[in-house]
C-alpha positions as CSV (number, residue, x, y, z in Angstrom):
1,X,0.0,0.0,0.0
2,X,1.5,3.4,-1.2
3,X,1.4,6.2,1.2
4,X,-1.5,8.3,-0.5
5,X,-3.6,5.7,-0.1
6,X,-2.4,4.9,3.2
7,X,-3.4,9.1,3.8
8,X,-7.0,8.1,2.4
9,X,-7.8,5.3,4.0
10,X,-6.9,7.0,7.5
11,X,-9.3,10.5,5.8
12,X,-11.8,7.6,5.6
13,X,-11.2,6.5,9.1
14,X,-11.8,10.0,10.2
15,X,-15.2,10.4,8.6
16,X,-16.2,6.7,9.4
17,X,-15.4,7.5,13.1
18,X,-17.1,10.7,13.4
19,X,-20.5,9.3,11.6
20,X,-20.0,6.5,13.8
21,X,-20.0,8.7,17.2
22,X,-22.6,10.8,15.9
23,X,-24.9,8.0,16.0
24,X,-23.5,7.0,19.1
25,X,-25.1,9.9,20.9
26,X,-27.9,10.3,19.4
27,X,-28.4,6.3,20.4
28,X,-27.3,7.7,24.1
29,X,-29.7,10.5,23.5
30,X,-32.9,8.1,23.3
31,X,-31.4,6.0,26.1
32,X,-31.0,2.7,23.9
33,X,-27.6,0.5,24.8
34,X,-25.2,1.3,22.3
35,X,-23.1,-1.7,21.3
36,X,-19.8,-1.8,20.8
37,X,-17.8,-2.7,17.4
């Protein structure tokens, strides 16, 4: 794997992540157990 993509796979990461703990509190927000990846 060449750096650049190595840089856009971590960017993905990044997004993923932050989707992912967006939903997370929301999830917290309506008092449902989250479950972890």
């Amino acid at each position: 794997m060449d750096f650049s993509s190595w840089i856009d796979s971590i960017y993905v990461s990044m997004l993923w992540c932050n989707c992912c703990s967006q939903s997370f509190q929301d999830t917290m927000m309506e008092g449902a157990t989250p479950i972890n990846p």
